[in-house]
C-alpha positions, -999 to +999 in steps of 0.1 A: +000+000+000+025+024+006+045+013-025+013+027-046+016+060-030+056+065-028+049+059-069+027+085-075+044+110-061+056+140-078+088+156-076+085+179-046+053+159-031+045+144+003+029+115+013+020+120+051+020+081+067-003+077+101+019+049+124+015+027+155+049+015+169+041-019+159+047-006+123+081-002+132+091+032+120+129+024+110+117-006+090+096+016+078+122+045+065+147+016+053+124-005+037+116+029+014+155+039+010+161+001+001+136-001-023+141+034-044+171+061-042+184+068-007+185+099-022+153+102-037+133+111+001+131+131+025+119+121+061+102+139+089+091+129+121+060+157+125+039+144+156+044+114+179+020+112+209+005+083+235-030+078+230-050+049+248-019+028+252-006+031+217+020+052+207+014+071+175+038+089+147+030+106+117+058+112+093+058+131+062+077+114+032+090+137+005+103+135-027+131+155-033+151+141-061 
């Protein structure tokens, strides 16, 4: 799913990505470097909070190359 969306992006877009922990965020950010240009993205960590025993992230994801 996020594959489809990392695809469609156009130069200088962002795709904003709602996490839990369990999504692992670092596999997360590698598994997108691995997969297209290192280069290629931008990452931002914009909110991370505790709600009902879950701890949330949203990172933006930018193309910049």
């Amino acid at each position: 799913m996020i594959d489809s969306g990392i695809e469609l992006l156009a130069l200088g877009g962002s795709l904003y990505l709602f996490l839990i922990f369990e999504n692992n965020l670092e596999s997360i950010i590698k598994g997108i470097n691995s997969k297209y240009n290192k280069k290629e993205f931008k990452f931002e960590l914009l909110a991370t909070q505790r709600k009902y025993n879950e701890l949330q992230y949203v990172l933006k994801c930018k193309r910049v190359n």
